[in-house]
N, CA, C and O atoms as a GROMACS GRO file, in nm:
protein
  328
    1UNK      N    1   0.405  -2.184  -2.499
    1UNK     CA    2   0.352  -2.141  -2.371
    1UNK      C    3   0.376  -1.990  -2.359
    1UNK      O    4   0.487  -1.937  -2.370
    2UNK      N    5   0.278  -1.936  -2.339
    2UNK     CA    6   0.253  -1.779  -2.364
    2UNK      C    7   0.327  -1.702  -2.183
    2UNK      O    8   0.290  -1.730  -2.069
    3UNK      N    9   0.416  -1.625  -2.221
    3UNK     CA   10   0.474  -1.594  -2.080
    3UNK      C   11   0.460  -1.393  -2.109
    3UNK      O   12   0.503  -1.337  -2.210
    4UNK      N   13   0.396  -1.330  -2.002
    4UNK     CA   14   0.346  -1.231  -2.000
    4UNK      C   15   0.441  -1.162  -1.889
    4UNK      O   16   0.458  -1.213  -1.779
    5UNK      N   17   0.504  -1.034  -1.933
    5UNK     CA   18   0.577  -1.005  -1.738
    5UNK      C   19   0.532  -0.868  -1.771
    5UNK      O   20   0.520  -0.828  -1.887
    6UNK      N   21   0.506  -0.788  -1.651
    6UNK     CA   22   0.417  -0.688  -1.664
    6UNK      C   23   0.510  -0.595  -1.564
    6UNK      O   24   0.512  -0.650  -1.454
    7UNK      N   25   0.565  -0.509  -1.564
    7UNK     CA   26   0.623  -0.390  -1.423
    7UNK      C   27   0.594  -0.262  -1.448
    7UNK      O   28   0.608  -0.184  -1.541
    8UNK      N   29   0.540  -0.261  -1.315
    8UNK     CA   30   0.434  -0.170  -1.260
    8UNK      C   31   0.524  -0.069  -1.185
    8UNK      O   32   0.625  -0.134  -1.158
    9UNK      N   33   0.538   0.045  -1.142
    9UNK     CA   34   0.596   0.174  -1.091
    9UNK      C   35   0.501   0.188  -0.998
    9UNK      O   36   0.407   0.262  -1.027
   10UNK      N   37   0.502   0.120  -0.860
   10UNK     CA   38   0.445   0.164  -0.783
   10UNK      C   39   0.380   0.052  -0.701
   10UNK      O   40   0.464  -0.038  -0.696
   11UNK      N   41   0.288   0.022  -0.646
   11UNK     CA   42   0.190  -0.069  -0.611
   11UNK      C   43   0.050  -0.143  -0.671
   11UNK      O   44  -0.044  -0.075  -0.714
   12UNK      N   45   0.048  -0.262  -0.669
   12UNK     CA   46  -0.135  -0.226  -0.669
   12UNK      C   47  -0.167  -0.384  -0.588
   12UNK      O   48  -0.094  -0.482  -0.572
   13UNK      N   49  -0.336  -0.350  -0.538
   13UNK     CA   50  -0.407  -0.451  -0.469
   13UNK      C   51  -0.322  -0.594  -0.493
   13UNK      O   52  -0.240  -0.627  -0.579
   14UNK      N   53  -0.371  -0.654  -0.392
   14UNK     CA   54  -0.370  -0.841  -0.451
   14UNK      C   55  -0.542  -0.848  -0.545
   14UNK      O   56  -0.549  -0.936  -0.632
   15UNK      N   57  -0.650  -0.769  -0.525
   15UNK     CA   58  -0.772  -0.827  -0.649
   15UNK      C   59  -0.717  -0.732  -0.747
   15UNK      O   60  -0.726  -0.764  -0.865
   16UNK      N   61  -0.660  -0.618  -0.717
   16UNK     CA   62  -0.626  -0.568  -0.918
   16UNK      C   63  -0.491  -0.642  -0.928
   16UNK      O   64  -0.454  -0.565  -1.016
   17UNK      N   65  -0.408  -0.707  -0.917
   17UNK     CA   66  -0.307  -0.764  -0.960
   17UNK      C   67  -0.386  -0.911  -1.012
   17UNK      O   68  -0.370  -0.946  -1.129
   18UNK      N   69  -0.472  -0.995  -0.917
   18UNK     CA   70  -0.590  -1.087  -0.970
   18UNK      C   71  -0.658  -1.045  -1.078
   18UNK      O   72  -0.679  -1.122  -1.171
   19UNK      N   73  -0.695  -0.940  -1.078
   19UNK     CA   74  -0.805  -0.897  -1.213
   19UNK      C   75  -0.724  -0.885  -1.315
   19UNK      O   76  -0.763  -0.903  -1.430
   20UNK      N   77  -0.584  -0.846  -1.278
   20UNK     CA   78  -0.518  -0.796  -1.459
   20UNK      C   79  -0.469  -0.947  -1.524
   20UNK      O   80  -0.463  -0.966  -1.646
   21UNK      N   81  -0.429  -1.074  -1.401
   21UNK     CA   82  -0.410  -1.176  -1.433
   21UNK      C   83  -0.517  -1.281  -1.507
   21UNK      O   84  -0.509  -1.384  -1.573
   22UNK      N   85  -0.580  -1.228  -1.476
   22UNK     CA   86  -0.691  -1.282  -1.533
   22UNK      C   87  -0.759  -1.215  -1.669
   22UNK      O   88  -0.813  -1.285  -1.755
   23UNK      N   89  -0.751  -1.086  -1.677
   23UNK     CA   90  -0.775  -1.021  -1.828
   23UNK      C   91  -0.678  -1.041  -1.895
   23UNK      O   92  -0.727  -1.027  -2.007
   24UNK      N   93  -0.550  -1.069  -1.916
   24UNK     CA   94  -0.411  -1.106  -1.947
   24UNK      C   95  -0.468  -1.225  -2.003
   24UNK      O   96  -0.500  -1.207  -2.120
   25UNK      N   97  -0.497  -1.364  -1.953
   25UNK     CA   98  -0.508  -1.451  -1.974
   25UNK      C   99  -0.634  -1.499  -2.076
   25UNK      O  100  -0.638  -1.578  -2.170
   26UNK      N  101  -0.733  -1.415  -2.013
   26UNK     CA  102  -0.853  -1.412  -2.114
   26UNK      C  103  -0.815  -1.367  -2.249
   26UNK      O  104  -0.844  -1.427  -2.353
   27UNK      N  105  -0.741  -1.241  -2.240
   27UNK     CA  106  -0.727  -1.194  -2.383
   27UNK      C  107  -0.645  -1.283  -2.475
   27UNK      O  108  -0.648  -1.278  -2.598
   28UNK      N  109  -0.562  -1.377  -2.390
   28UNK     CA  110  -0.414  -1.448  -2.472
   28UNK      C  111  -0.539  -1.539  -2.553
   28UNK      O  112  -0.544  -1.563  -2.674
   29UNK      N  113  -0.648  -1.585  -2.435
   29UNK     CA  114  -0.692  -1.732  -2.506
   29UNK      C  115  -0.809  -1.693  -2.592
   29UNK      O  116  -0.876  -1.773  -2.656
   30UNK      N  117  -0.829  -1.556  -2.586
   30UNK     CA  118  -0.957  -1.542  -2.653
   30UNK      C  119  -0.866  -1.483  -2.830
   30UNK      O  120  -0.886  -1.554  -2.929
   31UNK      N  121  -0.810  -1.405  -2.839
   31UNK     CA  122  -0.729  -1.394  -2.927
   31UNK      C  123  -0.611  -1.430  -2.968
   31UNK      O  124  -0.570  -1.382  -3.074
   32UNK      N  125  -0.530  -1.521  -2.894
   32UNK     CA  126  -0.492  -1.640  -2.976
   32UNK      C  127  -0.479  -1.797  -2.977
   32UNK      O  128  -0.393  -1.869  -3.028
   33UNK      N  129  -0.614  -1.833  -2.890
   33UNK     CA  130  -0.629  -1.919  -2.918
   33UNK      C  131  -0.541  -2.018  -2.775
   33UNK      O  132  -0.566  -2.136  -2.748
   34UNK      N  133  -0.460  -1.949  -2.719
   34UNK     CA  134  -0.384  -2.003  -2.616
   34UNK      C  135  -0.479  -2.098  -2.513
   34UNK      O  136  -0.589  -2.059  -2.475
   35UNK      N  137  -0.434  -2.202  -2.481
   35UNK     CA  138  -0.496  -2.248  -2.327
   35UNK      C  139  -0.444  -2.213  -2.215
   35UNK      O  140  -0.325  -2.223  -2.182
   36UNK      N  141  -0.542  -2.166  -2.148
   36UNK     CA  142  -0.568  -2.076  -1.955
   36UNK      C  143  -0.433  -2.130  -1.977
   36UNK      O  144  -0.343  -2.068  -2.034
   37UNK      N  145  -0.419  -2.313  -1.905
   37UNK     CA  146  -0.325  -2.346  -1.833
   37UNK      C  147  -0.189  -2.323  -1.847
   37UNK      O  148  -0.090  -2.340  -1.775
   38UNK      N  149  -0.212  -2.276  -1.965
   38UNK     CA  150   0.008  -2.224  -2.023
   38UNK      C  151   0.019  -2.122  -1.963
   38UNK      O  152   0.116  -2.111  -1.888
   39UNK      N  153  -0.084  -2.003  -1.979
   39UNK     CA  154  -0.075  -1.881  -1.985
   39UNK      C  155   0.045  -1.904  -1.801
   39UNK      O  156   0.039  -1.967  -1.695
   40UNK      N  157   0.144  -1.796  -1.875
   40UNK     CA  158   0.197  -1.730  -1.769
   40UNK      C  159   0.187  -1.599  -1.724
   40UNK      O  160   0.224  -1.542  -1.827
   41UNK      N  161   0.164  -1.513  -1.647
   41UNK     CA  162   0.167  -1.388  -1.600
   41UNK      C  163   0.263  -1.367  -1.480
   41UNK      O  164   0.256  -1.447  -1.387
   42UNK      N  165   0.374  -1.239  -1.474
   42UNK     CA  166   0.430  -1.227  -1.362
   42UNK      C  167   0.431  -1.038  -1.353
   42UNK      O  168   0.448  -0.967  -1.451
   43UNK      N  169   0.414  -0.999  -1.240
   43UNK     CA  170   0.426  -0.901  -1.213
   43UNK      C  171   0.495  -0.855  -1.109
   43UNK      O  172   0.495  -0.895  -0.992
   44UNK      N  173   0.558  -0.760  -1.164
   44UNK     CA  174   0.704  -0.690  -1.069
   44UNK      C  175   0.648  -0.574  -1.037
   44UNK      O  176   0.580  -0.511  -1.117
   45UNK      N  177   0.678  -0.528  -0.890
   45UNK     CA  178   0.633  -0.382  -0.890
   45UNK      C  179   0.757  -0.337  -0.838
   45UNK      O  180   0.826  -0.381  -0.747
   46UNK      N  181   0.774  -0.233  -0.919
   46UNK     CA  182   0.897  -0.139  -0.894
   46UNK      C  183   0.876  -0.010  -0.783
   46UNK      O  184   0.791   0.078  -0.800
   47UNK      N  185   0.956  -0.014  -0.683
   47UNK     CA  186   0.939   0.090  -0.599
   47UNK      C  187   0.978   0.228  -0.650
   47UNK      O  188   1.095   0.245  -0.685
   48UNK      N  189   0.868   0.356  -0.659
   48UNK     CA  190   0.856   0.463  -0.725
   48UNK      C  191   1.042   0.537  -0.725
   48UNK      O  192   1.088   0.604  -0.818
   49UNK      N  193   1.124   0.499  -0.587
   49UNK     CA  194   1.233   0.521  -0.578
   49UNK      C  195   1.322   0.494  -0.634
   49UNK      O  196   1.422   0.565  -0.633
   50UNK      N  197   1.313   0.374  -0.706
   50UNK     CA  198   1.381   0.301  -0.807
   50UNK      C  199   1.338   0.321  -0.946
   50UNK      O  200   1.387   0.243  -1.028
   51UNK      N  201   1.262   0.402  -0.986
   51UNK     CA  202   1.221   0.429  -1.063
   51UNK      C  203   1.262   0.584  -1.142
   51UNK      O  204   1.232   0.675  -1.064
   52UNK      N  205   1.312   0.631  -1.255
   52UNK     CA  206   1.294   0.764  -1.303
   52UNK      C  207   1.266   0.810  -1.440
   52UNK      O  208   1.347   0.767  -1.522
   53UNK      N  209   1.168   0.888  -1.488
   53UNK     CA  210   1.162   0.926  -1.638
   53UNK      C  211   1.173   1.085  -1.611
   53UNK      O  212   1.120   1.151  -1.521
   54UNK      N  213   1.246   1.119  -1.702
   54UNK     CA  214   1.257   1.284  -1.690
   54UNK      C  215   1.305   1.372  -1.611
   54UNK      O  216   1.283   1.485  -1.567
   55UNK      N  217   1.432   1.224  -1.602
   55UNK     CA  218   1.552   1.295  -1.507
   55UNK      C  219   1.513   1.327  -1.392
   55UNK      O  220   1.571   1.420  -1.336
   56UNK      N  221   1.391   1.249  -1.315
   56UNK     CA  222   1.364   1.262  -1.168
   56UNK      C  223   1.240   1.142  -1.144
   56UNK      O  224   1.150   1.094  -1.214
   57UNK      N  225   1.281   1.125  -1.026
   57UNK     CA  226   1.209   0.999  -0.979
   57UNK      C  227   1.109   0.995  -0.943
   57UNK      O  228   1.079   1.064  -0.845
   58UNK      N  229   0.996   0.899  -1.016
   58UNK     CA  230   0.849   0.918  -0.957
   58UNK      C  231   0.813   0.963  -0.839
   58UNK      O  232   0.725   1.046  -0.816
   59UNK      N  233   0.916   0.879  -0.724
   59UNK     CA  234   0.877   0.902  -0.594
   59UNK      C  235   0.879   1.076  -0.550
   59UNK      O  236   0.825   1.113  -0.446
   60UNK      N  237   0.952   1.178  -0.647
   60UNK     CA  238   0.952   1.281  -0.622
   60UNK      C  239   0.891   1.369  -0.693
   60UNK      O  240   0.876   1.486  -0.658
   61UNK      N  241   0.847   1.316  -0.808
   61UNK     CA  242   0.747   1.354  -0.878
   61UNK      C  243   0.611   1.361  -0.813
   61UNK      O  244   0.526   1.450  -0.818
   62UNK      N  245   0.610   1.228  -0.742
   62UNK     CA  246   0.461   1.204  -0.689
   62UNK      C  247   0.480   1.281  -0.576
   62UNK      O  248   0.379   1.333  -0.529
   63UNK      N  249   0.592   1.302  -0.518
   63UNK     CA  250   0.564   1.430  -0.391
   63UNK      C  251   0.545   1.578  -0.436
   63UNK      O  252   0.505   1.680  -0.379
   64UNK      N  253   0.577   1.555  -0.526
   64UNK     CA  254   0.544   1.734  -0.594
   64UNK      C  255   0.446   1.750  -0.610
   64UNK      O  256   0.382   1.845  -0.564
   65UNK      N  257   0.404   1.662  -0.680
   65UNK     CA  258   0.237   1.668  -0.720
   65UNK      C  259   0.156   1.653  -0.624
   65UNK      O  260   0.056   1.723  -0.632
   66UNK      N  261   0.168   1.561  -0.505
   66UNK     CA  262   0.048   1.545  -0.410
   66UNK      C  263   0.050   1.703  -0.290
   66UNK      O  264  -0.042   1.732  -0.213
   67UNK      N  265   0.180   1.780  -0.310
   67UNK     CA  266   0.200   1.895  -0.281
   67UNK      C  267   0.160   2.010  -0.344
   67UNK      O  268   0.139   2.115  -0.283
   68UNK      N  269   0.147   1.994  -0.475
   68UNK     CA  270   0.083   2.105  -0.528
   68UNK      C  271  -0.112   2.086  -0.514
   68UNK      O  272  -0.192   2.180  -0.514
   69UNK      N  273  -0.142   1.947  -0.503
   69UNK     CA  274  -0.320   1.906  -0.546
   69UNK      C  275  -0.286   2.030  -0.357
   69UNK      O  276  -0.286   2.146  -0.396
   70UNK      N  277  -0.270   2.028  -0.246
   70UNK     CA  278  -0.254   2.012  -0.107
   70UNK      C  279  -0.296   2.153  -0.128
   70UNK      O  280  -0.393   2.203  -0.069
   71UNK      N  281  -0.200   2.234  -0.238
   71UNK     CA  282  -0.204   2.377  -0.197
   71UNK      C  283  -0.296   2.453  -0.299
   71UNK      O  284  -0.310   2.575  -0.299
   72UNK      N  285  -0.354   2.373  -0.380
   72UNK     CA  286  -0.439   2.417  -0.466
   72UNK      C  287  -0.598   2.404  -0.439
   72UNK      O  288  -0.681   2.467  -0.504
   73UNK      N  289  -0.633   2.298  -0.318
   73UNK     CA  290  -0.764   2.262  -0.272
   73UNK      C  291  -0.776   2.426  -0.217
   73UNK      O  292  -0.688   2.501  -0.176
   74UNK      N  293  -0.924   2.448  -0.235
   74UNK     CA  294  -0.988   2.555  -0.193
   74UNK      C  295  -0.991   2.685  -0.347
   74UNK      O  296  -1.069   2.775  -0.378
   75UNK      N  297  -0.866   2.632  -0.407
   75UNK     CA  298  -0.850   2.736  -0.572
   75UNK      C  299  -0.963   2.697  -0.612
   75UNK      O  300  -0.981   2.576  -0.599
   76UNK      N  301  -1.093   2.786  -0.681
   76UNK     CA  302  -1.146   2.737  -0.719
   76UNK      C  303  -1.132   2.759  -0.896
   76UNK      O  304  -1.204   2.708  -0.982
   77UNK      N  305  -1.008   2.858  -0.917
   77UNK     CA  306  -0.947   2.825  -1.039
   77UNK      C  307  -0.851   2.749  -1.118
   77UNK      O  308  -0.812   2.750  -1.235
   78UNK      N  309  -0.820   2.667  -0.989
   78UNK     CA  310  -0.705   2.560  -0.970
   78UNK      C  311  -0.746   2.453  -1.108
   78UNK      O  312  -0.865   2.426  -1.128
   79UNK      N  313  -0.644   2.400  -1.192
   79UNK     CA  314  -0.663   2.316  -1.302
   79UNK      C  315  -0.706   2.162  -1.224
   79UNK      O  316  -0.688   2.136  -1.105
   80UNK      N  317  -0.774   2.064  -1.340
   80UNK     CA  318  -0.791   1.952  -1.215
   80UNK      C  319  -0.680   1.876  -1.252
   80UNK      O  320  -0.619   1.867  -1.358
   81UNK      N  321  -0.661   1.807  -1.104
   81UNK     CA  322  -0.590   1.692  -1.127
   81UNK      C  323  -0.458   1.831  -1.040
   81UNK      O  324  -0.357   1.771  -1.001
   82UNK      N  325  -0.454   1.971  -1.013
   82UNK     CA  326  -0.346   2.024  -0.943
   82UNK      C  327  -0.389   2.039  -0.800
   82UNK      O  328  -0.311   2.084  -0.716
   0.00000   0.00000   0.00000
């Protein structure tokens, strides 16, 4: 019985948490042969706070960054994605 656990840094939908459960499952049975009904999938989402790579925590990562896109709108030499 095929058991899948997936953790995620952050959030997502109840249909994209549905959709990945379901491509998860398709792929187990289409490449190996698994049946739907074993397939297990579980997904954990980790709050960005609880979270850190690179010696600082997403959650402050992601405030840096949604602070720099803030002060860079109107640059029109601004890199994308700043």
């Amino acid at each position: 019985m095929p058991f899948v656990s997936i953790r995620l840094a952050g959030s997502a939908t109840r249909e994209q948490k549905a959709g990945i459960v379901a491509d998860v499952t398709s792929s187990l049975v289409t490449r190996l042969g698994k049946n739907p009904a074993a397939v297990q999938v579980v997904i954990e989402e980790i709050s960005t706070e609880n979270y850190g790579a690179g010696g600082q925590l997403l959650a402050d990562r992601d405030a840096g960054a949604a602070g720099a896109a803030s002060s860079s709108q109107g640059d029109a030499h601004a890199a994308p994605g700043q």
